[in-house]
C-alpha positions in Angstrom: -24.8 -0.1 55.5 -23.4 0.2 51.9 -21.3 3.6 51.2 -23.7 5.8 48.6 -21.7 7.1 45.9 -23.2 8.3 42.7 -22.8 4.8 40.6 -25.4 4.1 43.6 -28.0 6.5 42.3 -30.6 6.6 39.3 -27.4 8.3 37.2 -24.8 5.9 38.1 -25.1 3.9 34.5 -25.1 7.2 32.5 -21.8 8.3 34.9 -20.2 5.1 34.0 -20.9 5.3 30.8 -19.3 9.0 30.4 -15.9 7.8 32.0 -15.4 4.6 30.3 -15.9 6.1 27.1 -13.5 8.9 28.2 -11.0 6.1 29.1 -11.8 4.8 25.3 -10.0 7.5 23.9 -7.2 7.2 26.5 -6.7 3.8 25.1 -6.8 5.4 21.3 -4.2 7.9 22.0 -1.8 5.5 23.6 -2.2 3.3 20.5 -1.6 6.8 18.9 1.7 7.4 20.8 3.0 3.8 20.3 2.6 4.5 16.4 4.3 7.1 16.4 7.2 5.7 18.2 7.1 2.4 16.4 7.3 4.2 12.8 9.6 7.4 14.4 12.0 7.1 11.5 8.6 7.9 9.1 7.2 11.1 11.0 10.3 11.9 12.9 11.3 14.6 10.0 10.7 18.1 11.0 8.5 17.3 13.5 7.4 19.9 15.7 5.3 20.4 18.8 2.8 22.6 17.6 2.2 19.6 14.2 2.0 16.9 16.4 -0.7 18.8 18.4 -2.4 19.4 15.3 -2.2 15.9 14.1 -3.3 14.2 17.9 -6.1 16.5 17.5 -7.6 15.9 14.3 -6.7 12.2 15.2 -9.4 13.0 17.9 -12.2 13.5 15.5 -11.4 10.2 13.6 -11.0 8.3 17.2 -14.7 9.6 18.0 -16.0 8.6 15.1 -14.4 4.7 15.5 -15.4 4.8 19.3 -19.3 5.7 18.8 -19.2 2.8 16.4 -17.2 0.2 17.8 -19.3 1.0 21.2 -23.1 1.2 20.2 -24.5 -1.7 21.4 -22.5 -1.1 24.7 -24.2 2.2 24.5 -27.6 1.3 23.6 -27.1 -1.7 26.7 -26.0 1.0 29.5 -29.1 3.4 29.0 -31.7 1.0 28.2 -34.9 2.3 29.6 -36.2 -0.1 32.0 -34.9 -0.7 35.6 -35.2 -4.5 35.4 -31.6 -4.3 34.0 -29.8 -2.8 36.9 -28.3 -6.1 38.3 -24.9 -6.8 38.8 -25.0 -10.1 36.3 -26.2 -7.3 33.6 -23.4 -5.1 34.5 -20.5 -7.4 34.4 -22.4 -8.6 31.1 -21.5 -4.9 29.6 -18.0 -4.6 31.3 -17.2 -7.6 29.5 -18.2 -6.1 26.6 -16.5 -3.1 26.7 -13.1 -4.5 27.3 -13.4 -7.0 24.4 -14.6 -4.1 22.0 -11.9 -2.0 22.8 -8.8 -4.5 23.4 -9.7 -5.9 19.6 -9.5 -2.4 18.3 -6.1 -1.6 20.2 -4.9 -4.7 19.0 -6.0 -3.5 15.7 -3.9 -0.4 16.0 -0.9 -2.0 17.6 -0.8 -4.6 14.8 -1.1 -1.9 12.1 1.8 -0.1 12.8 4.1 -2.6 12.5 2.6 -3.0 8.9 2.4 0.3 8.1 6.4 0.8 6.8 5.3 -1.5 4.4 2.1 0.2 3.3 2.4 3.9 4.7 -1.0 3.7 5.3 -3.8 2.9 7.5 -5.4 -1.3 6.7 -8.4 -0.8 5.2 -11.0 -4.2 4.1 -9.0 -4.4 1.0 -6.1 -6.5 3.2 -8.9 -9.7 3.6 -8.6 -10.2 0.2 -5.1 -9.5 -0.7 -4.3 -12.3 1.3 -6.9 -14.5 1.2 -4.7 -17.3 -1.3 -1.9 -17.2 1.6 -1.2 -20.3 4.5 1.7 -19.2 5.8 0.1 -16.2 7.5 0.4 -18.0 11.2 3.9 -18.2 11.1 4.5 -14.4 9.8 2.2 -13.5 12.8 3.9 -16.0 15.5 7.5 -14.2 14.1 6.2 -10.2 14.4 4.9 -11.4 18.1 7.9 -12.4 18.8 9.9 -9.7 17.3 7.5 -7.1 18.6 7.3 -8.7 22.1 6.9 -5.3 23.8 4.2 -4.6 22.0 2.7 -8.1 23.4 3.2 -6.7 27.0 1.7 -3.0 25.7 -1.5 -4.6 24.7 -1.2 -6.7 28.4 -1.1 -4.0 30.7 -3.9 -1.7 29.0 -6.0 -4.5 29.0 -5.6 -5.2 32.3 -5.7 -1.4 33.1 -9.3 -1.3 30.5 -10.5 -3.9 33.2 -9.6 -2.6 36.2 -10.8 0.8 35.7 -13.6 -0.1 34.5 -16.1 2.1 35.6 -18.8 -0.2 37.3 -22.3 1.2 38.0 -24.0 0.2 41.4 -27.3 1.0 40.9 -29.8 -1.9 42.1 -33.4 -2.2 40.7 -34.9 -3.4 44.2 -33.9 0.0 45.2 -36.6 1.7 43.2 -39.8 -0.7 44.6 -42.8 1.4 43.8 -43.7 1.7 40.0 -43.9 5.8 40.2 -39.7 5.3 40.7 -39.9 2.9 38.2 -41.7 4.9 35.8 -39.5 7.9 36.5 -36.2 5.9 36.3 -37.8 4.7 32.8 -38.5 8.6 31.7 -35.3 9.6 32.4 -33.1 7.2 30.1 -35.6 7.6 27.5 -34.9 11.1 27.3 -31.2 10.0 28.2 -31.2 7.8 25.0 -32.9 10.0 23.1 -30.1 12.8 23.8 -27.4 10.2 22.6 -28.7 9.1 19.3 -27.9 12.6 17.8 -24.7 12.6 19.4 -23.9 9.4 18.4 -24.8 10.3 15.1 -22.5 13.3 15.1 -20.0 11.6 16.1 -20.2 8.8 13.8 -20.2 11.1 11.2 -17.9 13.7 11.8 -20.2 16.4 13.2 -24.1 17.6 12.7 -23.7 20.3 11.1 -25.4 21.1 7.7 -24.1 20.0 4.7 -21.4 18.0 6.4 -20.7 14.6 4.2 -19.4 11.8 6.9 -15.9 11.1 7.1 -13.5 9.4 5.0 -9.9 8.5 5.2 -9.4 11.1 2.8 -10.5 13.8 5.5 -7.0 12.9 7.3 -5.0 15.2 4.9 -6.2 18.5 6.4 -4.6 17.8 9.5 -0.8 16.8 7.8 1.7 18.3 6.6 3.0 15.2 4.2 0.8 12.4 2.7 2.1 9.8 4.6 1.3 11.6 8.3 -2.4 10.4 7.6 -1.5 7.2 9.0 -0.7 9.0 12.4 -4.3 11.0 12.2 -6.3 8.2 11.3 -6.8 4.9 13.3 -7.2 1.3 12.5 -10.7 0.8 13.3 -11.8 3.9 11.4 -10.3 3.0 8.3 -11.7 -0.9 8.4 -14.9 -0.1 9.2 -15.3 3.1 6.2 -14.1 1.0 3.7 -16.8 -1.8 4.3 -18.7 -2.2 0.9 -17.8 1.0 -0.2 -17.5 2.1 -3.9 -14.0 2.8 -4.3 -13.7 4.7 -7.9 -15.7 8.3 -8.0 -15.7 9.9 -11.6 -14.6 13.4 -11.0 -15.7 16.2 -13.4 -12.8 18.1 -13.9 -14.1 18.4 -17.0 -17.2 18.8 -18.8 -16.2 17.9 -22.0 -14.6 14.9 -23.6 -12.7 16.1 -26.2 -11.2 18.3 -24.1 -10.3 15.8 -21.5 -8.8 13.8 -24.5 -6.8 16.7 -25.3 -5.2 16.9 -22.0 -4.4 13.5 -21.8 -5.8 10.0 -22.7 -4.0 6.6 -22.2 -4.9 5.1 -25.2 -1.6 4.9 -27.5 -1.9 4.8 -31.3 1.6 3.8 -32.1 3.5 5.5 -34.9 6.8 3.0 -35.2 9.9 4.4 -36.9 10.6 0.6 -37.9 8.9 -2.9 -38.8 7.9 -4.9 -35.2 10.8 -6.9 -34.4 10.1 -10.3 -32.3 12.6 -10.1 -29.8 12.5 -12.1 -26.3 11.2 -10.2 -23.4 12.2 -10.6 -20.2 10.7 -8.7 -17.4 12.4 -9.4 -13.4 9.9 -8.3 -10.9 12.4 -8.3 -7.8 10.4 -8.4 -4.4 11.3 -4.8 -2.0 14.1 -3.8 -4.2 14.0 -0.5 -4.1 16.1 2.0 -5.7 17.9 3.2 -2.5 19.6 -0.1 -2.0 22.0 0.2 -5.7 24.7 2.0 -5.2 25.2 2.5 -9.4 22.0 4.7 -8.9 23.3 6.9 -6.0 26.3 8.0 -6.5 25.8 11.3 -5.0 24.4 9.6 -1.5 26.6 10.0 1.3 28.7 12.4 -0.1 29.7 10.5 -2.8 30.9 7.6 -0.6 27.6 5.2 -0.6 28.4 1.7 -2.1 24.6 0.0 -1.9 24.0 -3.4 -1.6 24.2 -4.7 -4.8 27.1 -5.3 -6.8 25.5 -7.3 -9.1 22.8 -5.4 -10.5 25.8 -2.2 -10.3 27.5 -4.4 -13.7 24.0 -4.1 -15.2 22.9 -1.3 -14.5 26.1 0.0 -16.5 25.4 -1.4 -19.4 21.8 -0.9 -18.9 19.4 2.2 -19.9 18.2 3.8 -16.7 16.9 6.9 -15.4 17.5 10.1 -13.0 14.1 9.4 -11.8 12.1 6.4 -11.4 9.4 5.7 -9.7 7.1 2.4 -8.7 3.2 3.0 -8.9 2.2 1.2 -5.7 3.3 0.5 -2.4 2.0 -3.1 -2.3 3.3 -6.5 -4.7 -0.2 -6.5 -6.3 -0.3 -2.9 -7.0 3.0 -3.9 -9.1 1.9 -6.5 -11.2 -0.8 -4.2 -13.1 1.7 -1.2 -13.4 4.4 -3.4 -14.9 2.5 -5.4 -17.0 -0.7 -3.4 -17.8 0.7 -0.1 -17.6 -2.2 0.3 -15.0 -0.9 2.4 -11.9 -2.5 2.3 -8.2 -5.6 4.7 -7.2 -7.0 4.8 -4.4 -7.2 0.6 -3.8 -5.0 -2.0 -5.2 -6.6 -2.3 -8.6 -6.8 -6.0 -8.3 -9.2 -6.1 -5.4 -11.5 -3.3 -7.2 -14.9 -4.8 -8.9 -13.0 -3.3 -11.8 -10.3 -6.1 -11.8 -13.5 -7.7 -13.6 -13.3 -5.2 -16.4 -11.7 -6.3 -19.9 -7.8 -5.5 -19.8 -4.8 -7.3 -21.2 -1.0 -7.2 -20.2 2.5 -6.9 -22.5 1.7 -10.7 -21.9 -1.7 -10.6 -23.9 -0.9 -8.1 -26.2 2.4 -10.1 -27.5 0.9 -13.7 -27.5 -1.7 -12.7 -30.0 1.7 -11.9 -32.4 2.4 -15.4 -31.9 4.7 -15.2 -28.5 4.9 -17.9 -25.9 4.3 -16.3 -22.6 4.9 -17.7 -19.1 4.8 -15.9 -15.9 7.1 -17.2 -12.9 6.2 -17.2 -9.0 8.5 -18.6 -6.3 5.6 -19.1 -4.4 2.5 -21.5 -3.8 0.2 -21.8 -7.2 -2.3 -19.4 -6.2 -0.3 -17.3 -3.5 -1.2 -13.3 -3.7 -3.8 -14.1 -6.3 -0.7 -14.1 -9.4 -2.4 -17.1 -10.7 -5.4 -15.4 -11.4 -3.8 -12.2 -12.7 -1.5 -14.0 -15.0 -4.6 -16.2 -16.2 -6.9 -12.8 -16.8 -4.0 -11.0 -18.3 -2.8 -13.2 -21.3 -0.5 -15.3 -20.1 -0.5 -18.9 -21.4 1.6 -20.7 -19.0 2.0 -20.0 -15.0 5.3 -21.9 -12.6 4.7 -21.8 -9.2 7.0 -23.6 -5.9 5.1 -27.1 -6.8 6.2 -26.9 -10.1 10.0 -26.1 -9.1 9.3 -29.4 -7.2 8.1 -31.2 -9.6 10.9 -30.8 -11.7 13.8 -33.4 -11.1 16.6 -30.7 -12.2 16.1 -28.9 -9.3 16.6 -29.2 -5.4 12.8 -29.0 -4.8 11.1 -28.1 -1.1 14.2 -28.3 0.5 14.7 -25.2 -1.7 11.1 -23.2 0.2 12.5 -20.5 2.6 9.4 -22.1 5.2 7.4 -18.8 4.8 6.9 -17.1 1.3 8.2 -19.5 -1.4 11.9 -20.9 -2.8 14.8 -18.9 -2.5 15.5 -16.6 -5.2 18.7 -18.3 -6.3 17.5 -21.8 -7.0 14.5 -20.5 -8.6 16.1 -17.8 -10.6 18.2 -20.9 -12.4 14.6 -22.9 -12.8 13.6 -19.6 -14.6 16.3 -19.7 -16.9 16.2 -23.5 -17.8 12.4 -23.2 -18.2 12.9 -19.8 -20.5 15.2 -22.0 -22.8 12.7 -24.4 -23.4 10.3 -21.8 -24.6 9.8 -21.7 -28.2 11.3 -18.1 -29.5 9.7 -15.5 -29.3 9.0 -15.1 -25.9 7.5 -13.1 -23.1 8.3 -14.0 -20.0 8.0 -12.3 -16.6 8.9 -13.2 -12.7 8.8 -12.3 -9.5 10.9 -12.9 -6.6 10.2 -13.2 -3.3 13.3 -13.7 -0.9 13.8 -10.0 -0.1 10.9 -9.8 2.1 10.0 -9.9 5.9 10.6 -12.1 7.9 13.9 -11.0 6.2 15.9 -14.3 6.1 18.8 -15.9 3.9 19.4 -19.4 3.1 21.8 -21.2 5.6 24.8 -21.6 4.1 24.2 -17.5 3.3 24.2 -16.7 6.9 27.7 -15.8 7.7 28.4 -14.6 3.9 25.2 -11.7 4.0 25.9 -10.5 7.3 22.9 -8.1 8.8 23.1 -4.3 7.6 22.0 -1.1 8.7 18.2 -2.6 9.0 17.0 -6.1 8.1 16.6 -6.2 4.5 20.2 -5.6 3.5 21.5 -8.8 3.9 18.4 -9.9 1.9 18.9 -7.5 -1.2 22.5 -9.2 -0.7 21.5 -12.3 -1.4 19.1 -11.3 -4.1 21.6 -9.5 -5.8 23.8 -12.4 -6.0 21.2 -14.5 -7.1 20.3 -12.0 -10.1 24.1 -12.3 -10.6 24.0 -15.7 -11.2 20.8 -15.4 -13.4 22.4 -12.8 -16.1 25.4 -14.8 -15.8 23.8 -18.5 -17.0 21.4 -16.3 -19.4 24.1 -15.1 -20.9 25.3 -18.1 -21.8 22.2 -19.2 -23.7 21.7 -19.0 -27.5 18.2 -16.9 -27.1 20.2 -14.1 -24.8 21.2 -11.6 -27.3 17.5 -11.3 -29.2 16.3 -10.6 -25.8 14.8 -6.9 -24.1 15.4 -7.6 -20.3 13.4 -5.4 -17.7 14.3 -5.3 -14.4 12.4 -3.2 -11.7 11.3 -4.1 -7.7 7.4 -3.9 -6.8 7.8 -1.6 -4.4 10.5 -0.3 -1.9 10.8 -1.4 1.5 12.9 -0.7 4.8 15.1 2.8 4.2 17.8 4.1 6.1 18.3 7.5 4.0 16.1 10.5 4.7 15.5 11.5 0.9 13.9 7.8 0.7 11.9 8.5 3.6 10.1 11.2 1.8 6.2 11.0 0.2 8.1 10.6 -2.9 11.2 8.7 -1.9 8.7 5.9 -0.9 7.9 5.2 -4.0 11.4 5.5 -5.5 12.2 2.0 -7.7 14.4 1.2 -10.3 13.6 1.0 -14.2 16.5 -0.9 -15.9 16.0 -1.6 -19.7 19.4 -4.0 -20.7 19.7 -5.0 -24.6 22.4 -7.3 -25.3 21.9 -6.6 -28.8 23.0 -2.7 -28.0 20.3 -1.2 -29.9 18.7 0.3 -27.5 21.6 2.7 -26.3 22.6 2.3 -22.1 23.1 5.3 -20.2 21.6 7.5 -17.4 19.0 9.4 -18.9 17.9 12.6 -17.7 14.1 12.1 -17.5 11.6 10.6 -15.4 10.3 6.7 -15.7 7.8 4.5 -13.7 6.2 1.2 -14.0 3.4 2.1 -15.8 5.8 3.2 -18.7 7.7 -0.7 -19.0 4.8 -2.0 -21.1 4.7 1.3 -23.9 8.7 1.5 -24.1 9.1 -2.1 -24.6 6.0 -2.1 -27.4 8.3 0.7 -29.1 11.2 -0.9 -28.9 9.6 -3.5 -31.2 8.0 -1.6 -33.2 4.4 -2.3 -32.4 2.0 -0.3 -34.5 -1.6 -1.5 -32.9 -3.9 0.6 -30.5 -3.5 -0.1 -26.4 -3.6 1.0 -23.0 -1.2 2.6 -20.7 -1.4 5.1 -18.2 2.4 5.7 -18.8 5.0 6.5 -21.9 7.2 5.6 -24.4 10.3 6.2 -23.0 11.8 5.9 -26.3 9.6 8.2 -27.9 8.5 10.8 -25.1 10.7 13.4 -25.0 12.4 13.9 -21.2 10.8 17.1 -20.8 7.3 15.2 -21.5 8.0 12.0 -19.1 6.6 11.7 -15.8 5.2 9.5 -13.0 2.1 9.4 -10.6 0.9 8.0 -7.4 -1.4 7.7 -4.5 -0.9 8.2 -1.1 -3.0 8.3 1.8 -5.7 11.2 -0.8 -3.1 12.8 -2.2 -2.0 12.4 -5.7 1.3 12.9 -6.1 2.6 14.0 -9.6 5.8 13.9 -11.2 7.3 16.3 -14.2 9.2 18.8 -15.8 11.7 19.1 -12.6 8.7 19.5 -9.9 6.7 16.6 -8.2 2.7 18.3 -7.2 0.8 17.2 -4.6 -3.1 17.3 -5.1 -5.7 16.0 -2.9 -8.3 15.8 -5.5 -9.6 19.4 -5.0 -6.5 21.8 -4.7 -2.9 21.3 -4.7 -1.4 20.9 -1.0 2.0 21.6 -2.1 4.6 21.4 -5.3 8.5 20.6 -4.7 11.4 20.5 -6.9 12.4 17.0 -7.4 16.5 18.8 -6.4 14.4 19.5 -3.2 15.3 15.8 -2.0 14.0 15.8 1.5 11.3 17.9 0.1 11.3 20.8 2.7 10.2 23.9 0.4 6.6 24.2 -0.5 6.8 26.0 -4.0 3.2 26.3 -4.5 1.7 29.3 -6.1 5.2 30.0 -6.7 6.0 28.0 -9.8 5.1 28.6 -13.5 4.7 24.9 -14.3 1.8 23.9 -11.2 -1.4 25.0 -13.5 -0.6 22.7 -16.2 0.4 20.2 -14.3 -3.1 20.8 -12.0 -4.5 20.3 -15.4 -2.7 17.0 -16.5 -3.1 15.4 -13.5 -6.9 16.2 -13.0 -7.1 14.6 -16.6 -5.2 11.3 -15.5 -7.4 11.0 -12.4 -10.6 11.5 -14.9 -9.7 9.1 -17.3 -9.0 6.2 -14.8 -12.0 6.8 -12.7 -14.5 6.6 -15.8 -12.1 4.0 -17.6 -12.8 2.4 -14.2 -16.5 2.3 -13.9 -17.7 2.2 -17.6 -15.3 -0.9 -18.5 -13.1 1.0 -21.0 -9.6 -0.5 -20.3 -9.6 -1.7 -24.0 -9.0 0.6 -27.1 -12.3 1.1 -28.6 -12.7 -1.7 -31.4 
């Protein structure tokens, strides 16, 4: 005689059901904890009991919401009204289905946070298209499995766990022969069902009652402290599935009327040259993770005045190069740099790029300058194609594209024995391409390229492996070998008769691995270079003591020219702009982040969450309410959100005709 238990009875499948979707969010918050540990260095700051309570348990509300989704047709499958289901084929059916569900959604979350230092923030659907162009995707993977190997064995033991405490019902149908038990067995997961499809619907959106809106990523930032804590609150699964064909620009009416919003601020520049255009070269080096952390020249205050950096290359230029106390990248992804650097179009929300506004009508330094008779080019290490560059250059102006199977093609050069086997050819060979192929452009020229050997899987060449020995974390021996390269660039350019007519940029796309706590910061993430280097010496070198970003590259070098014709940029003229008036912006997680006048503000599209002073470097002091300067900078930075979102949507990334 078989043992009764409860998963014997009429309410064993609404019994299982319960615990296995009890044990769902056990498998959440252990994907939860392994985050945290695996990006410890991130969250590790101040961390206290009582905040990491807080943040697990608004995490909750987000895992609920991923869990009802991920789980409705197991759901819908376990109280299913009619008896003739109750067989153990049916139930293995749904215990299969369960543990597939869930192990692709801790895979999800294990995956994404060893991604997330790169990001600091959750994957959303955008990813699928940023690389969509890329082949070497199998081998990046095969590397991190191996690298991450304990996280292999994680996801091993919780499947194994999902499967073996799997909560089996043991109900039988023949158990129930007349058709009154039937009938009653059928009333009662009616009303069962009936009971969960309000709950379900409360928990996919966040709660029933009125007036709540369903959740959004954005809904993470009243459980944090910092920006980038939102990628602890929020899970993997959540934030794929509410980004799924959503509308990702929302015009904001901060304000009501348009002249006043022009007043405030506008991104159109109507240039007012003190001197006739010049056509000087430009030369613009995008370098891949180089963030500003990494150049000793630009910290000489870190470690008590002992820090050397990693690059004593770009140290020589940046001492004969203008360059700034604070400077900031716009983005924390490559394609969020190329339309801040070249477009003077900054990162909201998604990478502009993959946005149905990428479709809109915009134009680049690269555009702007080839209709005043420049020859353009834009340079990528990589395959023709790779992180959709191609297509940007092509939209954006440029008349010529180089690519790794042109490097090949040309019978100067080493060709693929040059490619690194993941990303592209090494910096160094391909750095001398770019200047052999710059001297056969016809003068004057725009040029712009970006790098890619500073980048994960974090490898040197070689004959490089015992010279760039490994640092304090991966990259270093990668900005090493990047910095020589650049080296060896400015030192065969400056050999070349087109060198002195020529504005050279240099700036990274976005930082990468940190070992300092002020770069580990909301603000420190975004903390990137701006080097402007003019052989000629007119524009004077120095640190100056005002704030610069990526979006401002495209104004300043259209001033230092002398351009006098309408265009857009979300940024400044560092020439022109007076260091009180220079700032920066970006996006993080919902939170706008805005920098100026000594204070970076922190606003989450409503209210500001907090304002610092930029001499706050680990940014422990929450000054809000408490400074003179947050109101107009609430009003500024309202205005720059307003003009990008309508800019966005209504096509108007042009001057008006």
């Amino acid at each position: 005689m078989k043992k009764r238990t409860i998963l014997n009875t009429q309410m064993g499948p609404v019994i299982a059901l319960v615990a296995n979707l009890a044990m769902a969010f056990v498998y959440y918050s252990i994907a939860r904890v392994e985050f945290l540990l695996e990006n410890w260095d991130l969250f590790s700051a101040d961390l206290t009991f009582a905040h990491l309570c807080r943040m697990f348990g608004g995490g909750f509300m987000f895992d609920r919401t991923a869990i009802v989704y991920t789980h409705m047709l197991y759901i819908l499958m376990m109280l299913f009204p009619l008896l003739i289901k109750e067989t153990p084929l049916y139930h293995r059916i749904c215990k299969w289905l369960f543990v597939v569900v869930n192990a692709i959604t801790l895979v999800a979350n294990l995956a994404d946070s060893v991604y997330f230092p790169y990001t600091s923030r959750r994957t959303t659907t955008s990813v699928f298209q940023e690389f969509d162009n890329e082949n070497n995707l199998g081998g990046i993977f095969l590397t991190e499995v191996v690298n991450h190997w304990y996280l292999v064995l994680l996801a091993i033991v919780v499947v194994w766990l999902m499967w073996k405490l799997y909560v089996m019902p043991r109900t039988q149908r023949t158990d129930y022969p007349t058709l009154r038990q039937r009938w009653k067995f059928a009333g009662w997961y009616t009303l069962f069902l009936a009971a969960a499809v309000p709950l379900c619907i409360g928990g996919a959106r966040g709660g029933l009652g009125t007036g709540i809106r369903p959740i959004t990523i954005n809904n993470a930032n009243q459980y944090v402290d910092r920006p980038v804590e939102c990628g602890l609150v929020l899970n993997t699964p959540f934030a794929l599935l509410r980004t799924i064909g959503k509308s990702v620009f929302v015009v904001p009416d901060y304000y009501k009327s348009q002249d006043e919003l022009q007043r405030v601020f506008t991104p159109i520049h109507i240039p007012s040259p003190t001197h006739a255009f010049q056509k000087k070269n430009v030369v613009i080096l995008i370098v891949e993770s180089f963030g500003r952390e990494y150049i000793g020249a630009l910290n000489k205050d870190l470690e008590g005045g002992k820090y050397k950096g990693y690059t004593p290359n770009v140290d020589k230029l940046v001492r004969k190069s203008r360059v700034y106390k604070y400077s900031f990248c716009n983005g924390r992804k490559s394609i969020d740099g190329m339309p801040s650097v070249l477009c003077g179009i900054p990162m909201f929300v998604e990478p502009f790029v993959l946005t149905p506004a990428s479709m809109n009508s915009y134009t680049s330094i690269a555009g702007i300058l080839g209709k005043e008779g420049y020859e353009t080019a834009f340079f990528h290490g990589a395959n023709r194609g790779s992180m959709g560059f191609l297509a940007f250059a092509n939209k954006t102006g440029f008349q010529e594209y180089y690519g790794r199977q042109d490097y090949d093609a040309d019978s100067r050069f080493g060709g693929d024995k040059d490619f690194d086997g993941n990303w592209g050819i090494w910096d160094e060979p391909f750095l001398q391409y770019w200047c052999a192929k710059i001297g056969e452009l016809r003068q004057p020229f725009m040029t712009a390229l970006f790098t890619v050997s500073s980048h994960h899987p974090f490898e040197v060449p070689e004959q490089y492996r015992g010279v760039f020995k490994e640092g304090k974390v991966p990259i270093h021996k990668c900005i090493r070998y990047t910095d020589m390269a650049i080296g060896k660039f400015f030192e065969n350019a400056s050999k070349q008769p087109w060198f002195k007519n020529t504005i050279f940029v240099m700036t990274s796309d976005h930082t990468n691995q940190s070992c300092h706590a002020e770069y580990e910061t909301d603000l420190g993430l975004f903390a990137s270079p701006i080097i402007i280097y003019d052989p000629s010496g007119e524009v004077q070198p120095g640190m100056q003591d005002a704030v610069a970003q990526q979006i401002d590259i495209m104004p300043t070098v259209l001033g230092i020219l002398g351009y006098d014709k309408p265009y857009l940029s979300f940024g400044c003229d560092l020439m022109s702009t007076p260091a009180e008036d220079t700032y920066a912006v970006n996006y993080l997680n919902g939170t706008y982040q805005y920098v100026k006048d000594g204070y970076v503000l922190q606003f989450d599209g409503q209210k500001t969450k907090a304002v610092y002073a930029l001499s706050d470097r680990l940014m422990k002091h929450n000054l809000a309410g408490k400074v003179s300067q947050q109101q107009q900078m609430e009003r500024e930075i309202k205005a720059i959100i307003q003009q990008y979102m309508q800019r966005m949507v209504n096509d108007k990334l042009m001057p008006d005709p």
